[in-house]
KELOFI-380143 format. One record per residue (C-alpha): residue in one letter; x negated, y, z negated. Coordinates in pm, whole numbers, padded with zeros to 5 digits. Layout:
% residues N
  resn    east   north      up
     a       X       Y       Z
...
END
This chain:
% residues 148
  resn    east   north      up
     x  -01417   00093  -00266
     x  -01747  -00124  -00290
     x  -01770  -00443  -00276
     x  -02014  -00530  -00582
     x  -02295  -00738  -00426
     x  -02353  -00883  -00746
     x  -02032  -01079  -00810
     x  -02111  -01439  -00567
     x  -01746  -01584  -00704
     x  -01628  -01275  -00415
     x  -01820  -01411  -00126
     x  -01818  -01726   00040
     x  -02197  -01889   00131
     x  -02240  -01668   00447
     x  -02157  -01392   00237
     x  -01830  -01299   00380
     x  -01595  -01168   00144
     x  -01284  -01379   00023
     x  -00939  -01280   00153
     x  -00770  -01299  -00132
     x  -00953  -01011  -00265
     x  -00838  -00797  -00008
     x  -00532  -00868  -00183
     x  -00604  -00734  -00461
     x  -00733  -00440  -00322
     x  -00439  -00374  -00182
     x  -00219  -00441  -00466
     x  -00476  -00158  -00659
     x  -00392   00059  -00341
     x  -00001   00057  -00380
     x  -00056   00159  -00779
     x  -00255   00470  -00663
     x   00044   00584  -00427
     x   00272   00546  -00662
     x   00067   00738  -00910
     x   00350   00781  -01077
     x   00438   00429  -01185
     x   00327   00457  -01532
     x   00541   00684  -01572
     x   00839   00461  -01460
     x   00725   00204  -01690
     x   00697   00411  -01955
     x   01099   00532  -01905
     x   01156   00121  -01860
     x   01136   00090  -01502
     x   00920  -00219  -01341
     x   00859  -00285  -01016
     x   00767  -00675  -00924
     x   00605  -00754  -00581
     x   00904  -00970  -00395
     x   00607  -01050  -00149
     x   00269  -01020   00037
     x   00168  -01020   00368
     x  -00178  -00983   00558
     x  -00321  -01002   00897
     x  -00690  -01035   00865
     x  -00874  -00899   01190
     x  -01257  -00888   01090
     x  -01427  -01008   00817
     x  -01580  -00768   00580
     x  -01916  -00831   00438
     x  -02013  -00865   00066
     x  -02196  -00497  -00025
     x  -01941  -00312   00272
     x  -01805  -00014   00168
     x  -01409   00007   00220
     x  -01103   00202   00226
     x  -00791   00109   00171
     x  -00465   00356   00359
     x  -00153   00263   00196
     x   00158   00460   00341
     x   00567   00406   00257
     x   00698   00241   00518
     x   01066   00200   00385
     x   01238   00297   00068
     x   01555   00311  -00022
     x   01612   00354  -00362
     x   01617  -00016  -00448
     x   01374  -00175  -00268
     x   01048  -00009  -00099
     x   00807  -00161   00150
     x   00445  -00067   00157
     x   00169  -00093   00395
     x  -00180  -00130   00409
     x  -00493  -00046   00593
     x  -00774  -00213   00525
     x  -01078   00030   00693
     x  -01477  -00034   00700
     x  -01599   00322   00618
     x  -01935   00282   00850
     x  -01704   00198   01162
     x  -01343   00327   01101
     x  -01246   00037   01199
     x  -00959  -00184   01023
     x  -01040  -00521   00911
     x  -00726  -00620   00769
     x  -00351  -00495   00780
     x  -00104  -00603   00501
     x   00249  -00557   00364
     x   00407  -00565  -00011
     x   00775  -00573  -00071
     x   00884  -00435  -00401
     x   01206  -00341  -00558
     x   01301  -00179  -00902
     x   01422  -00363  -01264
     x   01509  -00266  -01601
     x   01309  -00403  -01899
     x   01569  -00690  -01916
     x   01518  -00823  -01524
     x   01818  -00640  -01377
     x   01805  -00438  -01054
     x   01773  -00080  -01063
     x   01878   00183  -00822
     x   01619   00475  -00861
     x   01857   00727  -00727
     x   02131   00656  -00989
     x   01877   00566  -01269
     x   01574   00785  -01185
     x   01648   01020  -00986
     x   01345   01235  -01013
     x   01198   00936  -00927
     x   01355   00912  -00647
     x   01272   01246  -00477
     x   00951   01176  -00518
     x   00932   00855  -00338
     x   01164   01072  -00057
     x   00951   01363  -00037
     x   00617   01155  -00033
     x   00800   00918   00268
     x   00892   01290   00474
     x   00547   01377   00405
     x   00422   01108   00591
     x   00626   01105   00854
     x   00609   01474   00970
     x   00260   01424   01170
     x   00414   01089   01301
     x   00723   01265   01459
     x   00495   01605   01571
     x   00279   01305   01805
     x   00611   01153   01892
     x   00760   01498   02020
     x   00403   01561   02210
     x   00389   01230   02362
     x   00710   01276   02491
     x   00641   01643   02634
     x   00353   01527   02803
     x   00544   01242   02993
     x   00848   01510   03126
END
């Protein structure tokens, strides 16, 4: 993801770009992972943000090309956490790391359980959270070799 050097309203004077865009970024992240939220909105299932976090390292520079890593870190069923890495592409390094709480509604406000509603749904937030985890627990289970 860019950042459009010709949009000044993103940048402060020394050209540094404005933290609450990263925000937005990230909020544009956590649609692509769930890239099947439209969807769940379609079949009358929303899913407010509850809240926001951020931690911002480094600044990132107006024209800097990012990308953004947004992983499941807990779901269950009513209320899934995400979390975000916010990398420069020329350095690998990240610049910013973020949460965003979410949980699930009907059309008319009320709380939804995607297992009992949705569950197809559901399995799919499962199966992409075992995904993610496998190469997580494979490093655990060598770490843990190489210290016996």
């Amino acid at each position: 993801m860019e950042l459009a050097s010709g949009l000044a309203e993103w940048a402060d004077r020394l050209s540094y770009m404005k933290e609450g865009f990263k925000m937005l970024y990230m909020m544009e992240a956590s649609e692509k992972i769930c890239r099947f939220y439209e969807k769940m909105e379609e079949q009358g299932i929303l899913s407010p943000v509850l809240s926001v976090t951020a931690d911002y390292l480094r600044m990132v520079h107006f024209g800097d090309t990012v990308s953004i890593d947004c992983q499941i870190r807990e779901y269950n069923g009513i209320k899934l956490t995400l979390v975000y890495d916010v990398v420069l592409d020329k350095t690998g390094m990240v610049h910013c790391r973020g949460t965003s709480k979410h949980c699930f509604i009907n059309r008319e406000g009320r709380p939804l359980s995607l297992k009992h509603s949705a569950p197809e749904f559901h399995e799919m937030f499962m199966k992409d959270m075992q995904e993610r985890k496998k190469p997580e627990e494979k490093t655990k289970k060598e770490d843990k070799q190489k210290k016996e």
